[in-house]
MDAnalysis code that builds the backbone (N, CA, C; Angstrom):
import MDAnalysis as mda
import numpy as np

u = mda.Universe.empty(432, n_residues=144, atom_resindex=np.repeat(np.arange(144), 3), trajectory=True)
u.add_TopologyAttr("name", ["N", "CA", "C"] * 144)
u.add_TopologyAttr("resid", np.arange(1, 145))
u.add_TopologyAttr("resname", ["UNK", "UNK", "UNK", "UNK", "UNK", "UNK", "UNK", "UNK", "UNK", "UNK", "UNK", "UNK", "UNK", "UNK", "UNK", "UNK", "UNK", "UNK", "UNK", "UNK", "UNK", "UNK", "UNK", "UNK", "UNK", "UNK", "UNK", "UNK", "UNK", "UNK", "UNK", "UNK", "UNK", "UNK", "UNK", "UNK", "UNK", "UNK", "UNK", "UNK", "UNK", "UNK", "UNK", "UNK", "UNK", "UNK", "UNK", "UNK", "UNK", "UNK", "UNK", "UNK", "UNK", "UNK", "UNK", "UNK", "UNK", "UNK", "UNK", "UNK", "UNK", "UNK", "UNK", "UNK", "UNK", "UNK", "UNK", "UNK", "UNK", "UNK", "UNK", "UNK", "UNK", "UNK", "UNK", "UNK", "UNK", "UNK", "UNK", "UNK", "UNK", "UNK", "UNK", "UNK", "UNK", "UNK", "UNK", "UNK", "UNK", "UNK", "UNK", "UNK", "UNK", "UNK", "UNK", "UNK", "UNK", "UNK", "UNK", "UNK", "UNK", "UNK", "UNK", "UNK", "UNK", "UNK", "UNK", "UNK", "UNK", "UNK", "UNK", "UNK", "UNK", "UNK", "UNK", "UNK", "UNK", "UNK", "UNK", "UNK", "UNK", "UNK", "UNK", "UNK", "UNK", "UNK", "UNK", "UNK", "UNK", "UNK", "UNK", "UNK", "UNK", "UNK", "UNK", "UNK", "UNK", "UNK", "UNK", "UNK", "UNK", "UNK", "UNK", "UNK"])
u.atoms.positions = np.array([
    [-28.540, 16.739, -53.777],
    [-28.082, 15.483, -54.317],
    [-26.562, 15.474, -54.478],
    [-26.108, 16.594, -54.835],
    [-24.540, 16.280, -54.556],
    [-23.909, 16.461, -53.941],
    [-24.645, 17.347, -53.125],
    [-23.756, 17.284, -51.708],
    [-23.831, 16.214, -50.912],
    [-24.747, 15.044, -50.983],
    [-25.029, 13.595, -50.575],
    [-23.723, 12.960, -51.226],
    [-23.798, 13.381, -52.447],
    [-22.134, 12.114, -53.279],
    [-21.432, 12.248, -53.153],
    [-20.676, 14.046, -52.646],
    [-19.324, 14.367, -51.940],
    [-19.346, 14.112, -50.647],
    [-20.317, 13.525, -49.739],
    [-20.333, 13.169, -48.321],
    [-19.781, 11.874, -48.460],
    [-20.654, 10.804, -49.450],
    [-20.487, 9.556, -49.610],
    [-18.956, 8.998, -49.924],
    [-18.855, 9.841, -50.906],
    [-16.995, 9.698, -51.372],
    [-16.131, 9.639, -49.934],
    [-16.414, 10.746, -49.530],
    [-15.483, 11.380, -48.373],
    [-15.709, 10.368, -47.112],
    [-16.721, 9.462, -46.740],
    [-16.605, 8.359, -46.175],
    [-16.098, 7.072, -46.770],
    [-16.281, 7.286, -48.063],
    [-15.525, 5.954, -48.251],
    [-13.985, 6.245, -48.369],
    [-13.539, 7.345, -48.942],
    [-12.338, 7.127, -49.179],
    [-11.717, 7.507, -47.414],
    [-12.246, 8.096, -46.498],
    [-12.114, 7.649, -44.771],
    [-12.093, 6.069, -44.284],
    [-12.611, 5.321, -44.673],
    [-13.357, 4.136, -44.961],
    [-11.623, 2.917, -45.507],
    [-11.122, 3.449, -46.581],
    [-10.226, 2.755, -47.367],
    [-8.997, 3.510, -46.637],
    [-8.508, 4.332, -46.312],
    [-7.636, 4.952, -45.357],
    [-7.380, 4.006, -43.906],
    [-8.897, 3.906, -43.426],
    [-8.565, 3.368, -42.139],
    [-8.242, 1.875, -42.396],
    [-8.648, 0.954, -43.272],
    [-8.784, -0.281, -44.095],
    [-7.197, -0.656, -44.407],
    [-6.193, 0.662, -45.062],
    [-5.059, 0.481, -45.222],
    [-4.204, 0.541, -43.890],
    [-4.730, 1.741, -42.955],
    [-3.907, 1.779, -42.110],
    [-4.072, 0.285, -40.911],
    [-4.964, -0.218, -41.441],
    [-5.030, -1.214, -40.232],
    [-4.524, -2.598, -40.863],
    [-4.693, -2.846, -42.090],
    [-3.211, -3.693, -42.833],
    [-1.793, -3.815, -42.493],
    [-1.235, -2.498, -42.234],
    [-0.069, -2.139, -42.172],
    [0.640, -2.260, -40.639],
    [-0.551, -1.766, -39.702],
    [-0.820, -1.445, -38.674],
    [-1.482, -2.198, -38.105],
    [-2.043, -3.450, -37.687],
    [-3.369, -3.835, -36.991],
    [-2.464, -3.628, -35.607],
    [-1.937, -3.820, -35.219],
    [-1.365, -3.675, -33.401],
    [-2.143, -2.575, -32.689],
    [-1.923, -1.138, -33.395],
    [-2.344, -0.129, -32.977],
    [-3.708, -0.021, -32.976],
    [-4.478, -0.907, -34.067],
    [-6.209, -0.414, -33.838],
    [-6.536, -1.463, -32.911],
    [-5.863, -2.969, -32.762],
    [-6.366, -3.645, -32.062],
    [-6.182, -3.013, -30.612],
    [-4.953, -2.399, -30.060],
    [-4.861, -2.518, -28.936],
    [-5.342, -0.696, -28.631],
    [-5.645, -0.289, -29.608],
    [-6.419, 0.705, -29.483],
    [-8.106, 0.604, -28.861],
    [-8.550, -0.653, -29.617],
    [-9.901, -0.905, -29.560],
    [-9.853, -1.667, -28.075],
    [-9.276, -2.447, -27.966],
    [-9.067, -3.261, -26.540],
    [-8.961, -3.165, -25.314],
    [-10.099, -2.333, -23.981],
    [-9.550, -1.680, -22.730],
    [-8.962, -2.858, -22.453],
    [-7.839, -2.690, -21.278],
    [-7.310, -3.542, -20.548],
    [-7.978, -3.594, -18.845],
    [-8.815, -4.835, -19.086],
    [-9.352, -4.908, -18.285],
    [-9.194, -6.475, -17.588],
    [-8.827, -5.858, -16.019],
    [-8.112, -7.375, -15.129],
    [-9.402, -7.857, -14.014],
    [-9.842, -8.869, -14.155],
    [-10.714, -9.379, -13.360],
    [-9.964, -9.940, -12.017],
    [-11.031, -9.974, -11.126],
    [-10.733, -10.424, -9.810],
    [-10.392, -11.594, -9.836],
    [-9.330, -12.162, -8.440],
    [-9.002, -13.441, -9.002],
    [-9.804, -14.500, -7.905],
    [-10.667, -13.941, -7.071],
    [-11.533, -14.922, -6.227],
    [-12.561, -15.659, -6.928],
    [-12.532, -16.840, -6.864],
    [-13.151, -18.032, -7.667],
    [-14.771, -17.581, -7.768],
    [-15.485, -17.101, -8.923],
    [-16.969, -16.884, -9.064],
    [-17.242, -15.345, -8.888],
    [-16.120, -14.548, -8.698],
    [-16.299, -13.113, -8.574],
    [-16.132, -12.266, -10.000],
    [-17.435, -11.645, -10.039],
    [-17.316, -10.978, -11.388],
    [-16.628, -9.397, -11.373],
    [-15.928, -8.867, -10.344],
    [-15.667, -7.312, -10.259],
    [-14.205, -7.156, -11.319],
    [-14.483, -6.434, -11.808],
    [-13.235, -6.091, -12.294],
    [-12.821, -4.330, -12.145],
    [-11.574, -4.097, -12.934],
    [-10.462, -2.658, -12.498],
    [-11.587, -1.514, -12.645],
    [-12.782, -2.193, -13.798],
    [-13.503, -1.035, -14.243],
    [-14.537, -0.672, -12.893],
    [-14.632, -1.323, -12.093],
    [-15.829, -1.189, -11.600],
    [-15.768, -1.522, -9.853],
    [-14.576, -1.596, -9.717],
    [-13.395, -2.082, -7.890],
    [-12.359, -1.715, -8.113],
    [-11.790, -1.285, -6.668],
    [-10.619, -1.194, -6.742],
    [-9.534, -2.693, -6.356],
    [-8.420, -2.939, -6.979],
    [-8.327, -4.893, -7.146],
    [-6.983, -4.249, -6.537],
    [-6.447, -5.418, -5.556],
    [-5.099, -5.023, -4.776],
    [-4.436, -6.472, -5.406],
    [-3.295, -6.032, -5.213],
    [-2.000, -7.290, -5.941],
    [-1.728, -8.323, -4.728],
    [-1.655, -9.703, -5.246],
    [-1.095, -10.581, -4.567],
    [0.499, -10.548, -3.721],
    [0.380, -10.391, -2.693],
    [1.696, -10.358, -1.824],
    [3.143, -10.848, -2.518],
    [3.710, -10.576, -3.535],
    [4.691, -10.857, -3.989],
    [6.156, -10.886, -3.029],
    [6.399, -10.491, -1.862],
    [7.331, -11.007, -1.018],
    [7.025, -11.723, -0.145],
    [6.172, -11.885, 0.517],
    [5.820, -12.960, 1.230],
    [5.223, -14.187, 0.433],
    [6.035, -15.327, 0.348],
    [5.620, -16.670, -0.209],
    [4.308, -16.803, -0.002],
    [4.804, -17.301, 1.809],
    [3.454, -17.856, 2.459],
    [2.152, -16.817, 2.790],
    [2.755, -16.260, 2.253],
    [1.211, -14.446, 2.430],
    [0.467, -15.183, 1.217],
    [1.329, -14.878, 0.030],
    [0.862, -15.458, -0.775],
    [-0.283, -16.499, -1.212],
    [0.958, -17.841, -0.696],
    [-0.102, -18.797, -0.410],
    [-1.258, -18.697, 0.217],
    [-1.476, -18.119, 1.503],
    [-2.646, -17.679, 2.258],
    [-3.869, -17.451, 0.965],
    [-3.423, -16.083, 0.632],
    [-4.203, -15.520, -0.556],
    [-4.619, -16.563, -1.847],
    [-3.760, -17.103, -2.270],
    [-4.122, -18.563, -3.664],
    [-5.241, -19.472, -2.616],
    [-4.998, -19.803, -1.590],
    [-5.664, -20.543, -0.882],
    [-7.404, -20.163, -0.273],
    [-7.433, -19.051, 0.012],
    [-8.575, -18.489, 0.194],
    [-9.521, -17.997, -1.037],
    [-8.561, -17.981, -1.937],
    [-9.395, -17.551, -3.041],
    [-10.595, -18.272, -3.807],
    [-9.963, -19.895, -3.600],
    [-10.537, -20.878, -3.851],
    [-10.642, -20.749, -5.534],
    [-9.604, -20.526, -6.033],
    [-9.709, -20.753, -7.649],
    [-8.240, -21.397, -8.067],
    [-8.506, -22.207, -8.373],
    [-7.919, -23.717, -8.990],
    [-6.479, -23.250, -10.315],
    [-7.028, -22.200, -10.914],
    [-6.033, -21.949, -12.134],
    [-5.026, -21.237, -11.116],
    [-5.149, -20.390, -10.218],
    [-4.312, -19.309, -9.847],
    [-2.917, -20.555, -9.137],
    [-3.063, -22.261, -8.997],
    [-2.177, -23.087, -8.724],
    [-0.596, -22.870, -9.652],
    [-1.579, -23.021, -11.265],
    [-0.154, -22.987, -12.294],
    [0.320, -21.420, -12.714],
    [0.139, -20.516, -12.200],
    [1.039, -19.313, -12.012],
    [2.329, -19.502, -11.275],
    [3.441, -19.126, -12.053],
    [4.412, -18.865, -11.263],
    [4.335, -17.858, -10.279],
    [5.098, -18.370, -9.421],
    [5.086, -17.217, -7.765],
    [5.770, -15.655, -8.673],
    [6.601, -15.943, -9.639],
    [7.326, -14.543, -9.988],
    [6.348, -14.017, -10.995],
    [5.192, -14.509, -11.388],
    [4.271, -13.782, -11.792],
    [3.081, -13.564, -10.991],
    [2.608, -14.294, -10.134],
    [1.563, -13.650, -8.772],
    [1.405, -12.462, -8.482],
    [1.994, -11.211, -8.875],
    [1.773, -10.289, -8.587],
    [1.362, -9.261, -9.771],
    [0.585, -10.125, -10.382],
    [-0.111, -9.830, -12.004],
    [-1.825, -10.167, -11.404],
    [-1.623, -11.445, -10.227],
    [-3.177, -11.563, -10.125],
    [-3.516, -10.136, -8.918],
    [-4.853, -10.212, -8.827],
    [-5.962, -9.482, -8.098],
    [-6.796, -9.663, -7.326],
    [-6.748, -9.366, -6.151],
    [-8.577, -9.680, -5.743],
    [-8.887, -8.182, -5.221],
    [-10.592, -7.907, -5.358],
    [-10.921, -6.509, -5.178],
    [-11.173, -6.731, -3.920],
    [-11.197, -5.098, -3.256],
    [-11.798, -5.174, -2.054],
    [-12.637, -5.043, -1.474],
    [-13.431, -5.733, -2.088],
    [-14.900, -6.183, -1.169],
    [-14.673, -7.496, -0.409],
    [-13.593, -7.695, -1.023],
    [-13.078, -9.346, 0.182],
    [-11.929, -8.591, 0.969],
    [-12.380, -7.435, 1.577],
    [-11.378, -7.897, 2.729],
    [-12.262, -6.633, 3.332],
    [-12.337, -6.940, 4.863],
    [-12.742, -6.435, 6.060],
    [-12.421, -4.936, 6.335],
    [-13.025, -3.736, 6.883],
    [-12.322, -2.455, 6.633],
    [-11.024, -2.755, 7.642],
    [-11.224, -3.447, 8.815],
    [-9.787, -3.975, 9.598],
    [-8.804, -3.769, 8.606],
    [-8.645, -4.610, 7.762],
    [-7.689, -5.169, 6.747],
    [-7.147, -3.950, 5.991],
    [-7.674, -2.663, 5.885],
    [-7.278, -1.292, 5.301],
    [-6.394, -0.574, 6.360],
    [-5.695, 0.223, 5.666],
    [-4.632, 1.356, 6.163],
    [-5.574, 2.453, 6.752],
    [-6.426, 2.870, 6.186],
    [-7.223, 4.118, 6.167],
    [-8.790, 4.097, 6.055],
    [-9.320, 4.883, 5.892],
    [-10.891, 5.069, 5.148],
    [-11.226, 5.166, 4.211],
    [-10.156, 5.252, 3.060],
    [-10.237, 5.459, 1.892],
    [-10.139, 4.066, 1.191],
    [-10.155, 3.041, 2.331],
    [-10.098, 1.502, 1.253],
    [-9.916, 1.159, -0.056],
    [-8.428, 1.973, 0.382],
    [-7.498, 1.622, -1.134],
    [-6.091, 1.100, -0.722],
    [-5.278, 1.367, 0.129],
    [-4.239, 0.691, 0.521],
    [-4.589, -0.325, 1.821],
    [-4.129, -1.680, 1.845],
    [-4.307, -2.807, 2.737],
    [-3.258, -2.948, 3.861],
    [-3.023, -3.151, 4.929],
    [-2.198, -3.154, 6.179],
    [-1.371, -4.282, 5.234],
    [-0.190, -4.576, 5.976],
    [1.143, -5.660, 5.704],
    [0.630, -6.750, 5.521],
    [-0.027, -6.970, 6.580],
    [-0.364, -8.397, 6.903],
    [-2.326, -9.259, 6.619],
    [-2.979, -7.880, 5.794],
    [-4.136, -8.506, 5.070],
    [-4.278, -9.315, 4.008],
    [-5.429, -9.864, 4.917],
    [-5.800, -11.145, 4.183],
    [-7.234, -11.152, 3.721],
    [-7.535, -11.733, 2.373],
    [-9.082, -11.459, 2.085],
    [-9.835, -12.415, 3.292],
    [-10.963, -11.985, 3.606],
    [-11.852, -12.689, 4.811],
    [-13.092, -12.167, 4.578],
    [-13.675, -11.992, 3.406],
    [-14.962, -11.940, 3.084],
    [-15.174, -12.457, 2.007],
    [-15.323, -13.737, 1.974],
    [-15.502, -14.885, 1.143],
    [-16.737, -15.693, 0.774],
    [-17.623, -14.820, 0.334],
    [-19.229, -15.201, 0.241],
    [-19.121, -16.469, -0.799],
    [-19.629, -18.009, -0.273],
    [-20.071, -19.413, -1.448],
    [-18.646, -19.359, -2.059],
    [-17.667, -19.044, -1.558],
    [-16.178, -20.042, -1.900],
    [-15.679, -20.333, -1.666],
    [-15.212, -21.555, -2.156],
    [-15.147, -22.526, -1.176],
    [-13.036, -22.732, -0.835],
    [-12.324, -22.421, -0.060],
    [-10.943, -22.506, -0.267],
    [-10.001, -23.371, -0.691],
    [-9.271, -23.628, -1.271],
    [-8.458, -25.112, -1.553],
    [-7.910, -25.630, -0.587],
    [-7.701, -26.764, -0.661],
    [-7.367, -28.213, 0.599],
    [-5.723, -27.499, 0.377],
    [-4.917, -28.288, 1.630],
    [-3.684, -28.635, 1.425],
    [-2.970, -29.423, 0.412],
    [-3.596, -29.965, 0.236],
    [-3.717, -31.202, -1.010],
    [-3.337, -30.567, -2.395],
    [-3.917, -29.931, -2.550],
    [-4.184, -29.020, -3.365],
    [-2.628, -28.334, -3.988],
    [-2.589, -27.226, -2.791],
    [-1.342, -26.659, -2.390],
    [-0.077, -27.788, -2.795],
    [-0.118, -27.897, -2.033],
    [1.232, -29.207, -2.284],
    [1.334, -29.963, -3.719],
    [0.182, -30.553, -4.044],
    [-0.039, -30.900, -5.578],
    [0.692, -30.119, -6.420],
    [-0.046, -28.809, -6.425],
    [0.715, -27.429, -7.173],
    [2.330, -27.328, -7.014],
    [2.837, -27.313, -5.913],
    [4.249, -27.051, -5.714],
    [4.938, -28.162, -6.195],
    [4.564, -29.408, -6.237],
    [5.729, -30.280, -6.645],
    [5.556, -30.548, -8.092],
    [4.448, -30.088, -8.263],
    [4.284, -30.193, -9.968],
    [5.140, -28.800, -10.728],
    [5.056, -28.029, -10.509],
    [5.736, -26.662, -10.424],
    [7.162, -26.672, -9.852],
    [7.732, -27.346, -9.295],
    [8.870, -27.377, -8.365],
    [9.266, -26.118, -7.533],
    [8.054, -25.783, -7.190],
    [7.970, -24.947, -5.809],
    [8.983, -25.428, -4.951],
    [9.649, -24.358, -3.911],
    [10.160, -25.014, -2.431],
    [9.520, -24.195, -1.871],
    [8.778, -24.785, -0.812],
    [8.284, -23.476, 0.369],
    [7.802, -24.374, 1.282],
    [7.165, -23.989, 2.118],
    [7.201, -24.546, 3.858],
    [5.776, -23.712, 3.851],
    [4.550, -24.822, 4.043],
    [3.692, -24.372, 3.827],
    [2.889, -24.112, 5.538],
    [2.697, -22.684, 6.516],
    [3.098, -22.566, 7.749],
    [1.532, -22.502, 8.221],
    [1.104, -21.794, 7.157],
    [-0.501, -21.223, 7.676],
    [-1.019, -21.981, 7.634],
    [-1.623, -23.116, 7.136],
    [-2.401, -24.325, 7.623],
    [-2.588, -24.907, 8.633],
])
C-alpha cells in the first residue's frame, strides 16, 4: 500500500512538471508531438513522405512547372506563388520508370513529367491563365 502512494505522488508530481513545462514552453511539446508530414500534391492522392518517396516541383523551369500544376489537376496548387512551388510534391507513383535517373526511383531525369494520372482530371488553359493574371504572373504559357 505504500509503495502504491509513493508511485502515485511520483506521477503526479511528473504530471505537474510536464503541465508547467508546457505553459512556459508549449512550442517545444507541440512541435515535439507534431510529425511533419507533406502530402502529395496530385488532386485525390492520399500518399504522403511517410509512406512515398514525393519529388519537388521544378522550381527553375516556369513552364516545367506549369506542366506539373497542370497535370496535377488540383485547383489550390493555382494560388501558390511560383517562389514557393518548390514546397509542393507529387510522389512517384505518378511518374513512369522512363521518367527516373536510375532503378532506385528516387531521383527524376531534367525533363520529367508526372504521366501516371489514374481519375484526374488536368486543368484547362483557362484555368492557367485565370491564375496568372489574378496573381500577376508573367509567363508564356508553351506546353499547351
Amino acid at each position: 500500500m505504500a509503495s502504491f502512494a509513493i508511485e502515485n505522488g511520483r506521477r503526479e508530481r511528473k504530471f505537474r512538471l510536464e503541465l508547467l513545462f508546457f505553459l512556459f514552453n508549449p512550442v517545444l511539446i507541440l512541435s515535439r508531438n507534431m510529425p511533419n508530414v507533406v502530402k502529395c500534391s496530385v488532386h485525390g492522392c492520399p500518399n504522403t513522405n511517410k509512406t512515398h518517396h514525393l519529388h519537388k516541383f521544378p522550381q527553375n523551369d516556369v513552364n516545367r512547372c506549369l506542366k506539373w500544376v497542370r497535370l496535377s489537376g488540383n485547383p489550390k496548387l493555382l494560388n501558390v506563388p511560383l517562389k514557393d512551388m518548390h514546397k509542393k510534391k507529387i510522389c512517384k507513383d505518378h511518374f513512369s520508370r522512363r521518367m527516373f535517373w536510375n532503378n532506385t526511383l528516387k531521383t527524376l531525369n531534367r525533363d520529367a513529367e508526372p504521366d501516371i494520372l489514374r481519375n484526374v482530371t488536368p486543368l484547362t488553359t483557362d484555368q492557367l491563365m485565370a491564375a496568372s493574371e489574378i496573381l500577376g504572373k508573367s509567363f508564356q504559357v508553351t506546353f499547351l
